[in-house]
C-alpha positions in Angstrom: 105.9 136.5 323.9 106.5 137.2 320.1 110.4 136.9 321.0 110.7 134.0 322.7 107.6 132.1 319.8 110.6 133.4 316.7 113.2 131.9 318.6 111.9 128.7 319.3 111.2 128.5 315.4 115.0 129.7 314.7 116.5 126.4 316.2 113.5 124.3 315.1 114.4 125.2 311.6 118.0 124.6 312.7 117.4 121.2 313.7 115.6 120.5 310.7 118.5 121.7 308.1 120.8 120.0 310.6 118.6 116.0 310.2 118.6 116.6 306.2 122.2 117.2 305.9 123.1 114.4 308.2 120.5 112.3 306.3 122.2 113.2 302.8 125.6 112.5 304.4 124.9 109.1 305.3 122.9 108.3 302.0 126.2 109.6 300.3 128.2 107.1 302.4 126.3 104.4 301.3 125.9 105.4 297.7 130.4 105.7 297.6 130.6 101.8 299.4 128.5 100.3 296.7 130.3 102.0 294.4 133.4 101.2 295.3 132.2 97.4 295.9 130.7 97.2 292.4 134.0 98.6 290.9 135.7 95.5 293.0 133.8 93.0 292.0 133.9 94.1 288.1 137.9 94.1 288.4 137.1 90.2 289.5 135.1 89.3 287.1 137.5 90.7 284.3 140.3 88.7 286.0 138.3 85.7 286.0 137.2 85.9 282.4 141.0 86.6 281.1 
């Protein structure tokens, strides 16, 4: 029984690491496309002001 308890906690720690790092993938997604927007709409405003 000792076995078959360790590997059930293997892949639950595996499943785990695996939800964070799709979690910080999608955050970093985000995070890039409001960068780039705020980037776009700065070159606007420049072009507007000139």
């Amino acid at each position: 029984m000792e076995n078959a308890a360790t590997d059930n906690t293997i892949w639950y720690v595996l499943v785990v690491l695996g939800l964070i790092y799709l979690i910080i993938l999608v955050r970093n997604k985000k995070a890039t496309k409001r960068r780039k927007s705020r980037r776009f709409m700065e070159g606007k405003r420049r072009h507007n002001e000139q």
